[in-house]
TORLUM-44585 format. One line per 2 residues: their letters; for each residue x, y, z of C-alpha. Coordinates in nm, 3 decimals, decimal comma. Each point is the difference from the previous one (the first is absolute). Layout:
<recs>
a) X:Y:Z  ...
</recs>
This chain:
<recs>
xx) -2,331:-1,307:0,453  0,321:-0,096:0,146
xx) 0,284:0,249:0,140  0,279:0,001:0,229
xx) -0,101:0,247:0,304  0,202:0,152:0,289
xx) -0,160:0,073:0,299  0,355:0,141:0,223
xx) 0,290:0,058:-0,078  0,299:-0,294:0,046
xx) 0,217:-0,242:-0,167  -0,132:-0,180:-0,381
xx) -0,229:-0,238:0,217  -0,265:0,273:0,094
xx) -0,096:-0,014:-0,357  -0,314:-0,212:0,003
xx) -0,153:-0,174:-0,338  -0,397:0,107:0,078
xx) -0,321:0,064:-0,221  -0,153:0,317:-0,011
xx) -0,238:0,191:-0,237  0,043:0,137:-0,350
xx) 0,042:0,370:-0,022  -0,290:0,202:-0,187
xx) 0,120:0,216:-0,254  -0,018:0,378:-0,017
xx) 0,024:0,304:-0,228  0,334:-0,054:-0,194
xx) 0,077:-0,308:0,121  0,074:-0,373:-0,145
xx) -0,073:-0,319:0,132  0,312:-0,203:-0,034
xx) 0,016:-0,369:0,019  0,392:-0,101:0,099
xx) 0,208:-0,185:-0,149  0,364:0,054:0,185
xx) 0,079:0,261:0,212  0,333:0,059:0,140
xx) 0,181:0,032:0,346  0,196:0,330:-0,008
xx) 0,196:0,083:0,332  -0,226:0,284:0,085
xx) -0,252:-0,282:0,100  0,265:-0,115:0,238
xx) 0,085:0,335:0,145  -0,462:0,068:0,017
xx) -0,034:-0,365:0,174  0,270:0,026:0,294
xx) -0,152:0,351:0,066  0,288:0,272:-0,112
xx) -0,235:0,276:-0,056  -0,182:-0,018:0,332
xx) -0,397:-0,047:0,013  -0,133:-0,285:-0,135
xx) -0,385:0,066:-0,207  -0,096:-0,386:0,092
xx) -0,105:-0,233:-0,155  0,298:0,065:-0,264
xx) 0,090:-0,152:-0,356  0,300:0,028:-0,138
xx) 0,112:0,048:-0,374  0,078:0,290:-0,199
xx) -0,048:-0,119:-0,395  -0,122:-0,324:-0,166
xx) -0,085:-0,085:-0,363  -0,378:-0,162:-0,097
xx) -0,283:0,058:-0,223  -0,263:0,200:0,032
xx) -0,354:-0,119:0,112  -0,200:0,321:0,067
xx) 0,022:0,364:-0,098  -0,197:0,292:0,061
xx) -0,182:0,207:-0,211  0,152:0,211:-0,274
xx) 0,297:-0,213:0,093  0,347:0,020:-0,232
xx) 0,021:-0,374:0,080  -0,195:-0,310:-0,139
xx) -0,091:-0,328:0,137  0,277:-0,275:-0,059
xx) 0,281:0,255:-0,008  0,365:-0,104:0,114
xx) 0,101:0,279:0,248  0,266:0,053:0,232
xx) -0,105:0,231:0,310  0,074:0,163:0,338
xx) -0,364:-0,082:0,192  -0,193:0,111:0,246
xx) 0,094:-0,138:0,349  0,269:-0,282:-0,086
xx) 0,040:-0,273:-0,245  0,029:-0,318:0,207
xx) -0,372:-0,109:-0,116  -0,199:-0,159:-0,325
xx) -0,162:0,325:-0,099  0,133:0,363:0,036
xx) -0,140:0,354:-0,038  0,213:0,276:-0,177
xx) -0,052:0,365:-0,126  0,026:0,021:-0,380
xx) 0,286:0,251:0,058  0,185:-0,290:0,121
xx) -0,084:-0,324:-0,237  0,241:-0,024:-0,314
xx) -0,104:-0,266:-0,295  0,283:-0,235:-0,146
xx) 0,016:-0,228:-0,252  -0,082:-0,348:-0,034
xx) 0,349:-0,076:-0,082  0,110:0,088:0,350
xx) -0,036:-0,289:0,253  -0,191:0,097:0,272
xx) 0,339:-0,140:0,242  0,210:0,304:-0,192
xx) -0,305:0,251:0,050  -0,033:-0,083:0,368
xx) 0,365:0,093:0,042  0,042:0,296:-0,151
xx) -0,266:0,241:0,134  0,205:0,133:0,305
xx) 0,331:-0,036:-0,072  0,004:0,108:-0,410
xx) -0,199:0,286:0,033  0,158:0,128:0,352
xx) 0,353:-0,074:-0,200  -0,076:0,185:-0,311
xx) -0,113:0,285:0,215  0,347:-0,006:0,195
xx) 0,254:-0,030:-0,276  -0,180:0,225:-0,256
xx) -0,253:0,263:0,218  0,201:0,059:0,286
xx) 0,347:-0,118:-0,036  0,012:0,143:-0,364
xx) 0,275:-0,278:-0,064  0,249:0,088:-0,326
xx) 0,178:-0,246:-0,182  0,367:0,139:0,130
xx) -0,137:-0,065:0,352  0,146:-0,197:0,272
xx) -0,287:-0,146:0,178  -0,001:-0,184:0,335
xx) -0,308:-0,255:0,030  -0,041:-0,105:0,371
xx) -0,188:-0,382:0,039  0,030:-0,043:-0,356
xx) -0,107:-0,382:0,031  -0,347:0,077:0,149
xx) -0,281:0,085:-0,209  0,026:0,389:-0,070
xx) 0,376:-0,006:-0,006  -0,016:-0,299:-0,297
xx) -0,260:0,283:-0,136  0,256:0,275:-0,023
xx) 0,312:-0,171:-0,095  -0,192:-0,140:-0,304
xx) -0,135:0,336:-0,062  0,344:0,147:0,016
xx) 0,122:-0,233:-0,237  -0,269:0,088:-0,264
xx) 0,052:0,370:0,061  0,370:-0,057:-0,113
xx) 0,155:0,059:0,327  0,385:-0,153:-0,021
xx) 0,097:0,032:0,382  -0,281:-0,198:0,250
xx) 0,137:-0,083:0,296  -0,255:-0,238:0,247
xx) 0,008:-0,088:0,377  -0,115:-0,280:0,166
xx) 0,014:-0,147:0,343  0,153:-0,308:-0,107
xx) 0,287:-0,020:-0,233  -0,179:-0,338:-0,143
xx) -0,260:0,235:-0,216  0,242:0,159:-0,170
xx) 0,007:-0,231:-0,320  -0,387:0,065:0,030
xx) 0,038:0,347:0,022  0,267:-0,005:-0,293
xx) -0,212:-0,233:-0,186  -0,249:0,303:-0,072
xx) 0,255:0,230:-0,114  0,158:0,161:0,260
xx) 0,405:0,069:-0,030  0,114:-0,075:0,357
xx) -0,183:-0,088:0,326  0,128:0,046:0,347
xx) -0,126:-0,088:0,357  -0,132:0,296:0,251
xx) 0,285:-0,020:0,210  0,246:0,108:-0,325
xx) -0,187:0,144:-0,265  0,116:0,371:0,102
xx) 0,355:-0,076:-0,014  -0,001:-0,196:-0,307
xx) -0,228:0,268:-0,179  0,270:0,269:0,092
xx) 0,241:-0,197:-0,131  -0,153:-0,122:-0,319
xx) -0,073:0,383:-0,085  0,338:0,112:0,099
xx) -0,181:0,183:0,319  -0,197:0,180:-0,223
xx) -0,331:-0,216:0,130  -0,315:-0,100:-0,168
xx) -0,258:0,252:-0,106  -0,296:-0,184:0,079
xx) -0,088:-0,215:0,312  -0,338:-0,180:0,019
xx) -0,041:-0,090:0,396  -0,318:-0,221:0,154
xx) 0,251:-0,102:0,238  0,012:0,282:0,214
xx) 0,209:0,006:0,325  0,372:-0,029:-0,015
xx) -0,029:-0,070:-0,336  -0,115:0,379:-0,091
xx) 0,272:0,153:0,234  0,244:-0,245:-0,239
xx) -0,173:0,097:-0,310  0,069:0,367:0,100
xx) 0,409:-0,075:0,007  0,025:-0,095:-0,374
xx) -0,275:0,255:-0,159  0,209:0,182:-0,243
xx) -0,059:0,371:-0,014  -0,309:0,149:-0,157
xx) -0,120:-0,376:0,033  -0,377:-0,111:0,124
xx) -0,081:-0,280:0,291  -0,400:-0,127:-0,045
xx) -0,105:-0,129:0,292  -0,298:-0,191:-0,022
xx) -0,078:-0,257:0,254  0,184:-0,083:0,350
xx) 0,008:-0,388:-0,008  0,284:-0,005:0,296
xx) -0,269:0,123:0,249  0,253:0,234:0,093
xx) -0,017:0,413:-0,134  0,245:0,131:-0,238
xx) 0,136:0,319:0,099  0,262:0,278:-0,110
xx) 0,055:0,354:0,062  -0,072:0,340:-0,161
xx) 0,388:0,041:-0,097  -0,028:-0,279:-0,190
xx) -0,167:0,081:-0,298  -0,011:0,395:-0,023
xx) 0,434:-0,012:0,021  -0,019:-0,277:-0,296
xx) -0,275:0,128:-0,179  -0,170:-0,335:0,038
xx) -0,330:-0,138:-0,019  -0,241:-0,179:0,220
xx) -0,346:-0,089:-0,127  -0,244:-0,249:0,167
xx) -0,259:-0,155:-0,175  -0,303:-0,234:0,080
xx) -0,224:-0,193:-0,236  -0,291:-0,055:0,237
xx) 0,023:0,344:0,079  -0,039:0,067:-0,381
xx) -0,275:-0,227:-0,059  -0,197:0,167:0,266
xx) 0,041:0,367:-0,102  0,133:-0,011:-0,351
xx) -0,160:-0,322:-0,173  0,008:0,122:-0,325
xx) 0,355:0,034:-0,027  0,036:-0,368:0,012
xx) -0,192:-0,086:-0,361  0,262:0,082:-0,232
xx) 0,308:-0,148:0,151  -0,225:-0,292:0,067
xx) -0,053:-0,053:-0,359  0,375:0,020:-0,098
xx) 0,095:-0,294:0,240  -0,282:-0,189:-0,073
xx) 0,157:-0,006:-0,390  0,311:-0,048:0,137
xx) -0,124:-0,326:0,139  -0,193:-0,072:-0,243
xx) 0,323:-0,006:-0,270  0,171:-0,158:0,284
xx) 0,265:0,283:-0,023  -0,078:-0,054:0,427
xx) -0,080:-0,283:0,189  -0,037:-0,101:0,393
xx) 0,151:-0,306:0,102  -0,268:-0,131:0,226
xx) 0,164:-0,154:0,280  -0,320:-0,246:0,143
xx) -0,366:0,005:-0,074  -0,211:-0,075:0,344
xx) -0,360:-0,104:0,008  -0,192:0,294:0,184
xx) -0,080:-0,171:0,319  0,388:-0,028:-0,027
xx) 0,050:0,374:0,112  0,148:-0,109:0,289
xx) 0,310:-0,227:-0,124  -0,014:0,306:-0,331
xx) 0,107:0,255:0,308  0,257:-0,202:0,206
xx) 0,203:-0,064:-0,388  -0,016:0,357:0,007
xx) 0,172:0,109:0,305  0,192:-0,262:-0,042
xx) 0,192:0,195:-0,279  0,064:-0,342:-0,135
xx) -0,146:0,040:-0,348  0,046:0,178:-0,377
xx) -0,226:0,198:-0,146  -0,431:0,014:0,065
xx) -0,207:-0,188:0,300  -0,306:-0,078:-0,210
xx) -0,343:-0,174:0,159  -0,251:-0,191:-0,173
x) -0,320:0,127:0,010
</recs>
């Protein structure tokens, strides 16, 4: 079969289009032929090398959405079954492996272009606004990079969930009609947002601040979290560490809670079914969608990555598999 492998670490053009062989199956396990995958910015951060050690050769991919070609014995699944899944070892390739624990059916009515889209960034988002951020409707809530894929996740979520007061960020002022677009009430840049949340909550400040950013942009976050209020902090897409002191959170009675999704498919997999199944109706009634920015052809990985550090895009990277 076909994949895109890495064999060091570098810029989008050590991705190389090569054929290797087709996993064998195992005990609880699915073989997966793909049909999109998507580019998520983790890939980004696991190709340049942020996390150190490389396991080489390396594919990238957390998610994709296919059809089922081989199952194991005893197996839940069946032969011809639309999935979507986190595999085994990457999803740049034709054919993926998965655990059960990690393969969720949907419905023929949902394109396999919306299904790609959604596994990361719906399920990671519904875990955010309603496990760990425990968002009310009265809630002020801050949305940092609202226009990239999990941040057009959670405003839309926050919309459903009756939330009157969303406030986004972006990097460029140019998103914001995007960003309003999916139902947020006001969007600001980085540089402003904790000034103009103050001000917009008559310095009381939000109550809820989702951060990937990380960096300067927590230390901001920090200056307009009301009392009693809750920053998530989930990803660090600055390359730069968030950081804040002791003092303040115990003086304020706030909240700071960190939360990973890979972390959670690898020690708590089964927590992941049932809000899996409640976005994939949501899709399905098309109470959410993903605007897919551009659709690459997999041997495309490379140009897929450069669109996506080039933070010149809306919405989900998808490749054709």
């Amino acid at each position: 079969m076909k994949a895109i492998i890495q064999r060091e670490f570098g810029d989008a053009n050590v991705l190389s289009y090569q054929d290797i062989e087709i996993p064998k199956i195992g005990e609880g396990e699915c073989l997966i032929k793909v049909s999109y995958t998507s580019v998520n910015y983790a890939d980004i951060k696991k190709r340049i090398g942020s996390k150190g050690k490389g396991n080489f050769p390396l594919i990238l991919g957390l998610d994709t959405a296919g059809t089922i070609v081989e199952t194991a014995p005893n197996s839940n699944f069946s032969i011809g079954d639309r999935v979507i899944a986190f595999p085994k070892g990457g999803s740049y390739k034709e054919y993926v492996l998965a655990n059960e624990k990690l393969i969720f059916k949907i419905p023929d009515t949902l394109s396999f272009e919306q299904a790609a889209a959604m596994p990361t960034v719906s399920i990671l988002s519904y875990m955010l606004l309603h496990e760990i951020g425990q968002v009310k409707e009265t809630d002020t809530i801050v949305i940092h990079s609202a226009a990239g894929g999990v941040g057009s996740m959670l405003v839309q979520l926050a919309k459903i969930a009756g939330i009157q007061h969303i406030i986004g960020t972006v990097g460029n002022i140019e998103k914001a009609k995007y960003v309003k677009k999916l139902g947020a009430t006001m969007v600001f840049t980085y540089e402003t947002f904790a000034e103009e949340v103050l001000k917009v909550t008559n310095n009381q400040g939000a109550n809820l601040i989702f951060d990937s950013v990380a960096g300067h942009v927590t230390s901001k976050s920090l200056d307009c979290l009301a009392l009693y209020g809750t920053l998530v902090q989930f990803g660090n897409s600055s390359g730069e560490v968030g950081q804040f002191k002791t003092s303040d959170v115990h003086n304020s009675c706030r909240n700071i809670k960190g939360f990973s999704l890979g972390t959670t498919r690898e020690h708590d997999p089964l927590r992941l079914a049932p809000v899996a199944e409640k976005v994939i109706d949501l899709f399905n009634s098309k109470q959410l969608s993903l605007p897919i920015a551009q659709i690459f052809s997999l041997e495309d990985a490379t140009a897929a990555h450069q669109l996506i550090e080039s933070r010149n895009y809306e919405g989900k990277v998808l490749l054709k598999v």
